[in-house]
VOGU-3710 file (C-alpha; in Angstrom, 3 decimals, decimal comma):
1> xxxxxxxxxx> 0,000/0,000/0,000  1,468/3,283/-1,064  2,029/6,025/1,484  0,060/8,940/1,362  3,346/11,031/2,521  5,167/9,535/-1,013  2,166/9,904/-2,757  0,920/13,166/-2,147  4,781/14,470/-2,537  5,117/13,490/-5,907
11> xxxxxxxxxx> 1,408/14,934/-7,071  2,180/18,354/-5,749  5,817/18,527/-6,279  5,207/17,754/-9,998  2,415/20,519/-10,207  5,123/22,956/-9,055  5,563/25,621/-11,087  8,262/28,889/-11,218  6,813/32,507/-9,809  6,239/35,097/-12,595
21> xxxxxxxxxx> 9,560/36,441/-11,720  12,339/34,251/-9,540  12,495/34,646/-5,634  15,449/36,870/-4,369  18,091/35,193/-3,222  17,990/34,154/0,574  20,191/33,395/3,090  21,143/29,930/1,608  23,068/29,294/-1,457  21,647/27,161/-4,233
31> xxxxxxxxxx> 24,643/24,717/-3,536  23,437/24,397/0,266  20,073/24,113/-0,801  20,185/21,001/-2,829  22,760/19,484/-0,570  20,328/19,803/2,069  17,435/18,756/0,424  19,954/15,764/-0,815  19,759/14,945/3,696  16,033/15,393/3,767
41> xxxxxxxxxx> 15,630/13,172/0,762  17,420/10,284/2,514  15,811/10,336/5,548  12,392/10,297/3,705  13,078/7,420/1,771  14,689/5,319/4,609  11,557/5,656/6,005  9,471/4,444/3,193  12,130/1,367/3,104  11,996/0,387/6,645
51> xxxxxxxxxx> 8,078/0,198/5,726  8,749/-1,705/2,552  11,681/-4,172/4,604  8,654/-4,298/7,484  6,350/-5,062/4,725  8,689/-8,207/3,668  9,482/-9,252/7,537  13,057/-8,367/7,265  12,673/-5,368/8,905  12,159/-4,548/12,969
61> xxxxxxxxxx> 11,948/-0,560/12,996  9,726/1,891/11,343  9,852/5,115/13,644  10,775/7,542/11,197  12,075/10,840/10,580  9,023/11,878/7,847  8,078/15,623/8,608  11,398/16,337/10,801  13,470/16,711/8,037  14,044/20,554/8,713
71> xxxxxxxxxx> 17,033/18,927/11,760  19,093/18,842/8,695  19,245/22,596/9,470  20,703/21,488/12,991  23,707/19,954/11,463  24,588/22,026/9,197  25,002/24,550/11,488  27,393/22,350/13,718  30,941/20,542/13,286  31,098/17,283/12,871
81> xxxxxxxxxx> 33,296/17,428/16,510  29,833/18,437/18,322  28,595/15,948/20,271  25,417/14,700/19,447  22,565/13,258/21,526  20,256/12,412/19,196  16,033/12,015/19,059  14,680/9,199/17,342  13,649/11,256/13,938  17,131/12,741/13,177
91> xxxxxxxxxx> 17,565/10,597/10,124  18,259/13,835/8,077  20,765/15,343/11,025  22,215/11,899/10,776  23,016/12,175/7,091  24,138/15,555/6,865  26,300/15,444/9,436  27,727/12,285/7,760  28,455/14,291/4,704  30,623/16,632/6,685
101> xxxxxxxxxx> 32,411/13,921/7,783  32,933/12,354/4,281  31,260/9,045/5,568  30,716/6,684/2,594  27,776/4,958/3,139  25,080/6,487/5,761  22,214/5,124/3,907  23,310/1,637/4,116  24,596/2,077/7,654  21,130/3,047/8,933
111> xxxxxxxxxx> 19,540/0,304/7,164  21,964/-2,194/8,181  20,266/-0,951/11,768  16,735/-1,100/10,338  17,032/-4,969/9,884  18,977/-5,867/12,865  22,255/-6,744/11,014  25,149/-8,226/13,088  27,895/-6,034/10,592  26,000/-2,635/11,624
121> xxxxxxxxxx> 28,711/-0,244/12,563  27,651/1,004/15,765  24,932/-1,094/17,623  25,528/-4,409/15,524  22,602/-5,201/15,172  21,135/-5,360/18,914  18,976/-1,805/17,897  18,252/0,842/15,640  20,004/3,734/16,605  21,529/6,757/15,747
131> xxxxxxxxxx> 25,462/6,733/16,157  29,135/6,973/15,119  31,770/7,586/17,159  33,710/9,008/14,059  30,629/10,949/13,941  30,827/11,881/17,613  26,554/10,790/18,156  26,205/9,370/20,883  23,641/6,721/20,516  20,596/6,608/22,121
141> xxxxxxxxxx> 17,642/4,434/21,730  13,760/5,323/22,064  14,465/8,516/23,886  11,921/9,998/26,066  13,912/12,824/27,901  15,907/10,567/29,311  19,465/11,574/27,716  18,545/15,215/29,037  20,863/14,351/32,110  23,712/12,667/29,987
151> xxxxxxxxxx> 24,077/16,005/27,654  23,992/17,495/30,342  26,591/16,111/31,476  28,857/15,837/28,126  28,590/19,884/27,857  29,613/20,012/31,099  32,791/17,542/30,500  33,250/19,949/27,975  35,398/22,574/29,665  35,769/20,644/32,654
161> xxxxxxxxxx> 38,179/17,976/31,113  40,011/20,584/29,499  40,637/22,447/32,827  41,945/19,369/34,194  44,470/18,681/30,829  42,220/15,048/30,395  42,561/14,245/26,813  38,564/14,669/25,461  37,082/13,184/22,397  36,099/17,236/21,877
171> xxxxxxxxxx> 38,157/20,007/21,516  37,540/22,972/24,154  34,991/25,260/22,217  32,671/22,233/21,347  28,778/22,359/21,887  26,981/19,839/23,079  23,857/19,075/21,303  20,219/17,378/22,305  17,413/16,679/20,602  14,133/15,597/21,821
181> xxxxxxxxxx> 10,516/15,731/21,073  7,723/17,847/22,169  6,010/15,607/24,556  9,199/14,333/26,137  9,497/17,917/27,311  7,038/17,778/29,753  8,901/14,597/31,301  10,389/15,292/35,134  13,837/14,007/33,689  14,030/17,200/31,415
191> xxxxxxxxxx> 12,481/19,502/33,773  15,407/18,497/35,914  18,161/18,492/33,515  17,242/22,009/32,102  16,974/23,491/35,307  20,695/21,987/36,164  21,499/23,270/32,999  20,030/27,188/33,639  21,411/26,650/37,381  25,686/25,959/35,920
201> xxxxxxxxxx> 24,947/29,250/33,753  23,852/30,910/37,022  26,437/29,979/38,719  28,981/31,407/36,056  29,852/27,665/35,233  30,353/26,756/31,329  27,294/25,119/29,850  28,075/24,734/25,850  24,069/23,216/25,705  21,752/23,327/22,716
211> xxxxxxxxxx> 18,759/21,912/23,422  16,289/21,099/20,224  12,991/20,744/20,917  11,297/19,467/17,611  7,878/20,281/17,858  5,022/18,165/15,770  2,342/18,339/18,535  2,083/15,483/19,165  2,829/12,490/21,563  1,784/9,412/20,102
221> xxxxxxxxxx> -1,908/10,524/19,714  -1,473/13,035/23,002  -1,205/16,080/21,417  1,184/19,211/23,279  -1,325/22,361/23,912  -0,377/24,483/21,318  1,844/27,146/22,425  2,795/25,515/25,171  6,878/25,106/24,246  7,177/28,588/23,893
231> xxxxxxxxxx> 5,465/29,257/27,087  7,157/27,003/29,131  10,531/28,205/27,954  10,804/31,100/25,921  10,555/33,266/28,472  12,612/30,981/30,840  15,836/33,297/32,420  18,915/31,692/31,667  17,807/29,939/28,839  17,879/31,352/25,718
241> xxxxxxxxxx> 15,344/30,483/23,086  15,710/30,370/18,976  12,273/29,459/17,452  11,953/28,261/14,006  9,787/26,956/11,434  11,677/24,076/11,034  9,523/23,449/7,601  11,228/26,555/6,084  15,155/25,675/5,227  15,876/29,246/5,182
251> xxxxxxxxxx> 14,461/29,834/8,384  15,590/26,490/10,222  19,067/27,411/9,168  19,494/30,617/10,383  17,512/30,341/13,480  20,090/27,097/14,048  22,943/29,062/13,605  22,220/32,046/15,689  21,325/29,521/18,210  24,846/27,419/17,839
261> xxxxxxxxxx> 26,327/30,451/17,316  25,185/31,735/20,291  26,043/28,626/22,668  29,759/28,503/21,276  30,037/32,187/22,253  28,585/32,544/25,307  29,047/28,967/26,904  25,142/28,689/28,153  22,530/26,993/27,081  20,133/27,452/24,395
271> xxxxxxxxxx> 16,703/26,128/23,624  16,107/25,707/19,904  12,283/25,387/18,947  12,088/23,681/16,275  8,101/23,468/14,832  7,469/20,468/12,697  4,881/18,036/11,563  4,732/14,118/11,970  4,041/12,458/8,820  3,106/8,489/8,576
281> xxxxxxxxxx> 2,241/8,224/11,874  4,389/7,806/15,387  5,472/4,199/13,711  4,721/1,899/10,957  2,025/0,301/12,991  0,608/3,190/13,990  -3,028/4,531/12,718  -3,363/7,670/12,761  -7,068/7,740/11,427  -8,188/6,286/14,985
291> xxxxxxxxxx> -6,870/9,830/16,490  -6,747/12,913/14,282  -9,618/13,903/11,546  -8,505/13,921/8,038  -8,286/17,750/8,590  -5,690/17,350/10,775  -3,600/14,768/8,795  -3,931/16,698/5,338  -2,586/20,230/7,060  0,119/17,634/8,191
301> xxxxxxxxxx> 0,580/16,810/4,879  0,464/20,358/3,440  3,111/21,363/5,155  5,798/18,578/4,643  9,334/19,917/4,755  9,955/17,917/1,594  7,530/19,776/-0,329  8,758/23,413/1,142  12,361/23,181/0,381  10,849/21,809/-3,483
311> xxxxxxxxxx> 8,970/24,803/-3,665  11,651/26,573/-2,562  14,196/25,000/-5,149  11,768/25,956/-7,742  10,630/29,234/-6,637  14,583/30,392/-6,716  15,409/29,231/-10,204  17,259/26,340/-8,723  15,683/23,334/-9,720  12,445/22,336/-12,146
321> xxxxxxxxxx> 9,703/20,434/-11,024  10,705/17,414/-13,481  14,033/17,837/-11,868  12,615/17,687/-8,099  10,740/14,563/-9,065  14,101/13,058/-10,927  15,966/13,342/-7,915  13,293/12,284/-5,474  13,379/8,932/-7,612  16,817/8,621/-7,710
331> xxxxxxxxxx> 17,284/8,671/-3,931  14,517/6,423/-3,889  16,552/3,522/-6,149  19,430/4,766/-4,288  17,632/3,624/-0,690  15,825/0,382/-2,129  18,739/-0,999/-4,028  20,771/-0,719/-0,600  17,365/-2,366/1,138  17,950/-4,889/-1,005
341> xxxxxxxxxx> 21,473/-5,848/-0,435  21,230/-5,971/3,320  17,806/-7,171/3,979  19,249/-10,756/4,233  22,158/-9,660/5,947  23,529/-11,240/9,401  22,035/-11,416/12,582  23,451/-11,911/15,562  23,463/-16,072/16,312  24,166/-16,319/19,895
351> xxxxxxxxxx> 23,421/-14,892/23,257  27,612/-15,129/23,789  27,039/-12,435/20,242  24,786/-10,357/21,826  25,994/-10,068/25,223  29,279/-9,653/24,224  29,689/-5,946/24,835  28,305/-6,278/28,810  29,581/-9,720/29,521  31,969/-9,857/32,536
361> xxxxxxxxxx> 35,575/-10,718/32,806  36,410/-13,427/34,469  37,584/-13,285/38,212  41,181/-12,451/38,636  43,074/-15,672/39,740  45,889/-13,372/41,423  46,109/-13,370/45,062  44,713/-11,190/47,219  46,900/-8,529/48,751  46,056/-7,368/52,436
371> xxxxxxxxxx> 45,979/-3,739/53,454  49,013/-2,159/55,647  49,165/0,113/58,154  46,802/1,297/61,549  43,856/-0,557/61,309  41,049/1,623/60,450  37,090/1,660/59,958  35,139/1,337/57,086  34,492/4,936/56,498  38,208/6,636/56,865
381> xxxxxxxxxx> 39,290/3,414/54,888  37,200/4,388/51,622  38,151/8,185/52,265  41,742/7,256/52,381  40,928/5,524/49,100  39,511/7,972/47,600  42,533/10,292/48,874  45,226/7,722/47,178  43,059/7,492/44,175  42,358/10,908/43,604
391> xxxxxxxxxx> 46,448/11,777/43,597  47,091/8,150/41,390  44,461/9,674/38,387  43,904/12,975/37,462  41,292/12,589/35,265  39,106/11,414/38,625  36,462/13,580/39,927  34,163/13,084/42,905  30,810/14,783/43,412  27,291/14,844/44,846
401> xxxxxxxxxx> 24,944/16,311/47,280  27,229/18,118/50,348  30,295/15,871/49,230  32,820/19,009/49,910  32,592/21,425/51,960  30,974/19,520/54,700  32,590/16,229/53,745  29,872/14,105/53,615  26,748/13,514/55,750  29,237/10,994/57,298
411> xxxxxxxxxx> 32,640/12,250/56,893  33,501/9,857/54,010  34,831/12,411/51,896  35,824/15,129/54,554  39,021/16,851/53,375  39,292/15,837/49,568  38,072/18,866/48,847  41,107/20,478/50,032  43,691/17,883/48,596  42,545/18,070/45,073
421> xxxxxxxxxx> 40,765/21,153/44,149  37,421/22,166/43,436  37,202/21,173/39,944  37,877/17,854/40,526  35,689/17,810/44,263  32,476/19,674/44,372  28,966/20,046/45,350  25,965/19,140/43,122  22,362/20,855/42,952  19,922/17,659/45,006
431> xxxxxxxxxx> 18,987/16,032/42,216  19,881/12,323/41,940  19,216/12,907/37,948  21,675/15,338/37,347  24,499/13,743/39,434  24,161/10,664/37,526  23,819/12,573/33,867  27,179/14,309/34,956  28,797/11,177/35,552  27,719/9,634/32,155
441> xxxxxxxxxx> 29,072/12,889/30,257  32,262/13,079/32,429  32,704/9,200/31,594  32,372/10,003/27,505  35,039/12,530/27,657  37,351/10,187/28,740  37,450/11,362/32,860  36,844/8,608/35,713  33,227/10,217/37,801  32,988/8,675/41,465
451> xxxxxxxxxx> 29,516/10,670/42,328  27,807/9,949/45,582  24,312/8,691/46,340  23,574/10,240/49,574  21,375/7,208/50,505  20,316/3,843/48,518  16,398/5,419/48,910  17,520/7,954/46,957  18,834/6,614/43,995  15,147/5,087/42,843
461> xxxxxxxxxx> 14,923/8,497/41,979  17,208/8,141/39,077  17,582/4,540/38,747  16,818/4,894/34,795  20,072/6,872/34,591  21,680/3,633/35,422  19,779/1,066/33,949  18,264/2,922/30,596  21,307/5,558/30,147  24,500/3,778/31,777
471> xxxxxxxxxx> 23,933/0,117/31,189  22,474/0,236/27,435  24,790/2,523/26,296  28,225/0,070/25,905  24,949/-2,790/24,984  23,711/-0,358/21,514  27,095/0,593/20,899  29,154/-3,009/20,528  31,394/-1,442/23,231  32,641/1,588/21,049
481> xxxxxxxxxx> 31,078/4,013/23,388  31,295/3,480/27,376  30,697/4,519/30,655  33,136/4,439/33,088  31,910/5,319/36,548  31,766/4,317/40,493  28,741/5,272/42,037  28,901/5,284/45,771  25,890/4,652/47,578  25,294/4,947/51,502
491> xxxxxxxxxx> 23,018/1,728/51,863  21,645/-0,429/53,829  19,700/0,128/57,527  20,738/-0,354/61,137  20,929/3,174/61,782  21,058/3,529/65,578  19,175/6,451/66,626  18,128/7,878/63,053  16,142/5,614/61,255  12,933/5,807/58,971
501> xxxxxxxxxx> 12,738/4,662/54,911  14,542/6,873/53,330  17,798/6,970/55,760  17,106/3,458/56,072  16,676/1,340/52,505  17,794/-2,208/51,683  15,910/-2,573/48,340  18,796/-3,582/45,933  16,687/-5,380/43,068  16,759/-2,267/40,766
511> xxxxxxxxxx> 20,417/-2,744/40,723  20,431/-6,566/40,691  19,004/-6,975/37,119  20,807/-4,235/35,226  23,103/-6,293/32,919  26,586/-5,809/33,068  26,336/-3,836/36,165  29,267/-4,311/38,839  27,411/-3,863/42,778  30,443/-3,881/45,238
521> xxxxxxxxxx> 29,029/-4,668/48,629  31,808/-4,512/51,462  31,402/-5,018/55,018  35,312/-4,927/56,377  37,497/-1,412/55,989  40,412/-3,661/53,915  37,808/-4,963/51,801  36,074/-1,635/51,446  39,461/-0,086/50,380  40,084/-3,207/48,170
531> xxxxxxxxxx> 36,940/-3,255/46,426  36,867/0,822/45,931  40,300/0,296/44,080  39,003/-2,332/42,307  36,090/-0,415/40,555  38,252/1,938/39,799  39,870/0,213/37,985  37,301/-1,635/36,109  35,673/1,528/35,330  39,079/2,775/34,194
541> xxxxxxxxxx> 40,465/-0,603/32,268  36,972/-1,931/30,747  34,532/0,902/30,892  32,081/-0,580/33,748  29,604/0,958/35,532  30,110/0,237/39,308  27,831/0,642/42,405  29,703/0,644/45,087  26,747/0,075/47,911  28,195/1,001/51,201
551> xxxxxxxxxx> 27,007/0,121/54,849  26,073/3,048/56,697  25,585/1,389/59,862  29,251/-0,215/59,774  30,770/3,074/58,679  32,391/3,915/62,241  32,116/0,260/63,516  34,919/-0,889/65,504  34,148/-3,897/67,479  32,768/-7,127/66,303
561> xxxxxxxxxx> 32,091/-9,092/69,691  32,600/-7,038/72,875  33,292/-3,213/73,638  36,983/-2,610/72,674  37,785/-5,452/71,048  38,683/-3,602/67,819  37,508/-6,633/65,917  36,054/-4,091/63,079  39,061/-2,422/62,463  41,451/-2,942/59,734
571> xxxxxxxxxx> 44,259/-1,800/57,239  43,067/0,300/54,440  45,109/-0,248/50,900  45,548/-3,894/49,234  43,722/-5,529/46,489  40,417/-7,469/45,920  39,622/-9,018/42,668  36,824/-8,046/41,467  33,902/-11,002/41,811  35,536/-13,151/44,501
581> xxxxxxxxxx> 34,498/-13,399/48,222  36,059/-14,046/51,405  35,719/-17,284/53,418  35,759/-16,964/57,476  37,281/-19,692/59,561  36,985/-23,322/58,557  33,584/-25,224/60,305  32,200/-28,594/58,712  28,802/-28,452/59,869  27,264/-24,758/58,460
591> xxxxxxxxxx> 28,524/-22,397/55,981  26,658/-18,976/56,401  26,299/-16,624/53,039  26,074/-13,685/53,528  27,413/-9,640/53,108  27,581/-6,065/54,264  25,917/-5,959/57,539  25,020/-9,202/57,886  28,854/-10,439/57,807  28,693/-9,073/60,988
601> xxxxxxxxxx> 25,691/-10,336/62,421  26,868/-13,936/61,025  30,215/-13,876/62,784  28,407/-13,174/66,311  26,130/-15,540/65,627  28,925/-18,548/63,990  30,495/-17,435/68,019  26,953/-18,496/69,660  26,704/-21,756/67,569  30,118/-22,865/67,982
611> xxxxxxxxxx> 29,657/-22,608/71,840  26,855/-25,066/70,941  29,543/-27,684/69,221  28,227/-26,068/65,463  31,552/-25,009/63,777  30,170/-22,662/61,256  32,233/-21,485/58,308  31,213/-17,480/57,116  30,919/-16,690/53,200  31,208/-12,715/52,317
621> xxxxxxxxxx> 29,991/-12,770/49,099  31,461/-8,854/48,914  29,750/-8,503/45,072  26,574/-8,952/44,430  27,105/-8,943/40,788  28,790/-10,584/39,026  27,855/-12,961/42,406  30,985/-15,069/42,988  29,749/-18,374/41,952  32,750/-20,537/42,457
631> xxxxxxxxxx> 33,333/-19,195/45,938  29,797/-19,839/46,411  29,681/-23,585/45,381  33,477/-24,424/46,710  32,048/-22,962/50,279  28,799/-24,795/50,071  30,252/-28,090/49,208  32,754/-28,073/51,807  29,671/-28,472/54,564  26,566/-29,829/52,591
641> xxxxxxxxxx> 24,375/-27,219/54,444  23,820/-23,382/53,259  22,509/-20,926/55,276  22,039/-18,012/53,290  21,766/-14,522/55,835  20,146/-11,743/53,684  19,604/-8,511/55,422  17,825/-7,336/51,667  13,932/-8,307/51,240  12,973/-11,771/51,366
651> xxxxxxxxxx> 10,808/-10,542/47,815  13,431/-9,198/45,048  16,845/-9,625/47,774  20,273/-11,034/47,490  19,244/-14,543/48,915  16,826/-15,631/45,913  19,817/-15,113/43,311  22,379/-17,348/46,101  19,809/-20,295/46,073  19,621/-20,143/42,399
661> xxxxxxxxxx> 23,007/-20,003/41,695  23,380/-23,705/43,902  20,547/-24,956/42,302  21,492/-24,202/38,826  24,790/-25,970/39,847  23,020/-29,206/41,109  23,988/-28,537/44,635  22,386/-31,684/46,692  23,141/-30,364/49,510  20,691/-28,559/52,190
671> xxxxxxxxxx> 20,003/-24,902/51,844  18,025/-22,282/53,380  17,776/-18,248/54,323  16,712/-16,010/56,353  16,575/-12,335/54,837  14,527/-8,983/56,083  10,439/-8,877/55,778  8,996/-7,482/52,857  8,721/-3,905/54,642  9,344/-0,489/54,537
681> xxxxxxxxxx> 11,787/-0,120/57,441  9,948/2,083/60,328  11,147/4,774/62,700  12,766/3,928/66,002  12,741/0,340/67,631  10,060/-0,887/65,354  12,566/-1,579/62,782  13,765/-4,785/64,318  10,623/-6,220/63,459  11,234/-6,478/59,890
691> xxxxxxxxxx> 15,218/-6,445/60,202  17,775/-9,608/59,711  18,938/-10,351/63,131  21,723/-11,971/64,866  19,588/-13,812/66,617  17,323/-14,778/63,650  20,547/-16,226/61,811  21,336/-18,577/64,825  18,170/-19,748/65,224  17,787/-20,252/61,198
701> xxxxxxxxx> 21,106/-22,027/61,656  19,693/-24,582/64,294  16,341/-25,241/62,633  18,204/-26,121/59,322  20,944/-28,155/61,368  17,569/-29,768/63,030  19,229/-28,640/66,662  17,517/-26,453/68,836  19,762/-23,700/70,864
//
């Protein structure tokens, strides 16, 4: 079935017809004019193929760029050395800024995406995406405001990485670009990320942002209040605002290059308003008929970009109808013929294939190296960490909500502001979003972020930063693009003395499931110190995203058993390899699984047991992903009986993943656990209600031993 968008092109654009006497020239030369409408060309006709390759079921993506041609504007009025964070229907920003680049084949690069082909040069194959890192677009997939926060962060990186002397994929007067539709606007996610934007410029901090806000009206079949861009933000302070009819080349370029203009000049950002129309619907499955009148869809229609810059072409003397329609055909042959040759191409034959660009190294077989010096506690050991680190890289920057000036809410990171500087250890606005969109641009431009979660409570806030930004990005970009990072999280509960949910949170499952995702979980200062190192240098050497979840209950811990003891203290420094635990004493009858606070509760409880003639044996699993398996099984089999001490949720915790792991490996042995209620975690003394216990582990241990206490 032919397209009314194709159709009703080629009826008007052949009825075209010169003005009495040619149009003065504009701002556009005729050369820039056809090479333009060479961009907008492309993108039409990839969409009409990904329809036609649909059509044939070799084809998986038909969101299209039809009737947001006029971005073509956008790129021409960049360098190729922008970075670009692109929306879904920037198939014609795509392709010009390929020309600029001299790339030889964007057509057949987009529609190697289109059908999911293993050979396609920057996702291969596991998404349709926009993306080149020659290009310098960064790819993102169905975007709905949520790469607000990353570009962000990249025209933040900007500057920032050349203040530091960190070598940058950018050179110093780049701008950062973002594009993103009209009902994404309204999302929290860009509310946030353009206020943290307006609030750097306040603040006298460089903010090389343009924003692009194409405009069709329309969400799906939600349509944006008309007016309602404009009013939200051209009057905005801070922000400066370009609108355009982004129909009109003439008028798309120029308002694009007084707005890129404007951002490379002054440093701050810009909001571009771009107006548009959608043409063939949101997707190739979409039907529009159910939503808008035929009114609607024939002003829609009536006002394709296509058909402007023809009209244009032909109004200046530039091109004849019969030519407009020649080279509308030829990009069409141009487009199918390429259809053709990869519609059959490669897919990706393997989960090994696909997974390849998040799988996880193996654990390190080297030894473990022990810390040295005064023993310490958990909290001065990471900031001593972070200290050594900090001096060891100078691309490393650490940052979040009161991180330096007062330190920390718990003195983790008191004095780093003084030992390396401001730029490199600062304060963020409170907004979870924003700290994590900084750390995915400062990762891009080649700089090692360690931004702090206050608390674990906090970071549902932004969890898609992680798991739809962070994660996916290495996943749709076979690895060429990555983001380094080590999130540190205050976690966990056992707060004497200031308690409640939010201060108080040991829900890890939103972390749990993001593939690819290292979650560091030490209890002990030497592993703390160990493990910190160790992210950093996983983030540094393969590009992972870290959590590093630590206990805020065992931050300033230094007994284990009695008053004085010192049994919590230890050296700071040495090595842990990342994915292997630690094994406590030697017991035949129990071994006890467990991490982060409840290695602590599981060594006063293997005490209680062993005065019962139980000799227990103590498991710190220490990551939580990847979960150290062989540890795991080696520990388990050594006893026969697993006891599994999960302070997380019994619903969505640690403890469900341990017993899996044992019984994907055929252990025969006997297993159980013991893990928090499914609870909020309430105020005060009611919180050992729902709470892990000491004494719940012992008394777990004796009912799966089948001995009372």
């Amino acid at each position: 079935m032919a397209e009314p968008a194709d159709v009703h092109f080629l009826e008007q654009a052949a009825s075209l017809k010169p003005p009495a006497s040619p149009r003065a020239p504009g701002t556009l030369t005729g050369e820039e004019c056809l090479r333009l409408f060479d961009a907008q060309l492309g993108s039409r006709h990839l969409d009409l193929a990904a329809r036609w390759l649909r059509a044939q079921d070799r084809g998986y993506y038909t969101i299209g760029s039809s009737g947001h041609e006029g971005n073509a504007a956008v790129a021409a009025a960049l360098r190729p050395d922008d970075p670009a964070l692109l929306h879904y229907r920037s198939g014609a920003f795509f392709l010009e800024r390929a020309r600029q680049a001299g790339e030889p084949d964007p057509l057949r690069d987009v529609l190697l995406g289109v059908v999911a082909a293993a050979d396609e040069p920057i996702a291969g194959g596991r998404h349709k995406v926009f993306g080149s890192s020659r290009l310098h677009v960064i790819p993102q997939t169905s975007t709905i405001a949520s790469h607000l926060p990353r570009a962000l962060g990249v025209a933040f990186a900007i500057e920032r990485s050349a203040r530091l002397g960190v070598a940058s994929p950018w050179p110093r007067d780049a701008v950062a670009v973002c594009s993103f539709g009209d009902a994404s606007a309204n999302h929290s996610t860009a509310a946030g990320a353009i206020n943290a934007a307006v609030g750097c410029g306040f603040q006298g901090l460089p903010m090389p942002l343009l924003l692009v806000c194409e405009d069709n009206g329309i969400g799906i079949s939600v349509r944006t209040p008309p007016g309602w861009i404009e009013a939200a933000y051209g009057p905005r302070p801070g922000l400066a605002y370009f609108p355009a009819d982004g129909g009109d080349l003439e008028d798309a370029c120029a308002a694009s290059r007084r707005a890129a203009g404007w951002v490379r000049e002054h440093r701050r950002p810009a909001l571009l308003h771009l107006r548009c129309v959608r043409l063939m619907g949101h997707a190739g499955s979409d039907v529009e008929s159910a939503y808008r009148t035929p009114a609607e869809i024939a002003a829609d229609l009536a006002a394709d970009p296509l058909l402007r810059t023809a009209r244009l072409l032909v109004d200046r003397g530039i091109a004849t109808a019969d030519e407009i329609v020649r080279l509308y055909e030829a990009k069409r042959r141009a487009v199918i013929r390429r259809a053709e040759q990869v519609k059959d191409a490669r897919r990706l034959a393997s989960a090994a294939e696909v997974m390849a660009p998040i799988r996880y190294r193996e654990p390190s077989p080297g030894a473990e190296l022990p810390g040295r010096g005064e023993p310490v506690t958990v909290a001065q050991a990471i900031n001593r960490t972070l200290a050594g680190l900090l001096d060891e890289r100078p691309g490393m920057v650490v940052f979040g909500e009161d991180v330096a000036r007062k330190g920390g809410v718990y003195g983790v990171t008191r004095g780093l502001l003084k030992r390396a500087g401001a730029a490199r250890v600062f304060d963020t606005l409170l907004d979870e979003q924003s700290i994590l969109g900084l750390a995915l641009g400062f990762g891009l431009a080649g700089m090692l972020p360690v931004p702090e979660i206050q608390y674990l409570a906090y970071l549902h806030n932004a969890a898609d930063q992680i798991r739809g930004e962070a994660a996916t990005l290495p996943f749709f970009s076979a690895g060429r693009y990555r983001n380094p990072m080590v999130v540190r999280i205050a976690a966990y509960a056992y707060q004497k003395g200031f308690g409640g949910h939010f201060h108080n949170d040991n829900a890890v499952a939103a972390l749990r499931d993001v593939p690819g995702l290292v979650i560091a979980s030490p209890a002990r200062p030497d592993d703390a110190a160990g493990m910190l190192r160790a992210c950093a240098d996983a983030a540094e050497r393969d590009g992972r995203i870290c959590a590093f979840l630590e206990p805020i209950a065992l931050y300033h811990a230094r007994d284990l058993h009695e008053e004085g003891d010192g049994g919590w203290l230890a050296p700071a420094g040495g090595t842990v390899p990342l994915g292997r635990g630690r094994t406590y004493g030697d017991g035949r009858d129990l071994t006890i699984v467990t991490f982060a606070n409840g290695l602590r509760m599981s060594l006063r409880a293997a005490r209680r047991l062993r005065a019962g003639g139980v000799r227990c044996r103590v498991l710190d699993l220490r990551w939580l992903a990847p979960l150290p398996v062989d540890d795991l099984l080696r520990e388990a089999r050594a006893t026969g009986a697993v006891l599994v001490a999960d302070e997380t949720r019994r619903t969505g915790g640690v403890s469900e993943g341990v017993l899996a792991a044992l019984a994907d490996a055929g252990f025969d042995g006997r297993a159980a656990r013991v893990a928090s209620e499914d609870s909020f975690i309430p105020l005060g003394d009611a919180a050992a209600h729902v709470l892990l216990s000491e004494d719940a582990v012992a008394e777990a241990a004796g009912r799966l031993l089948g001995r009372s206490r």
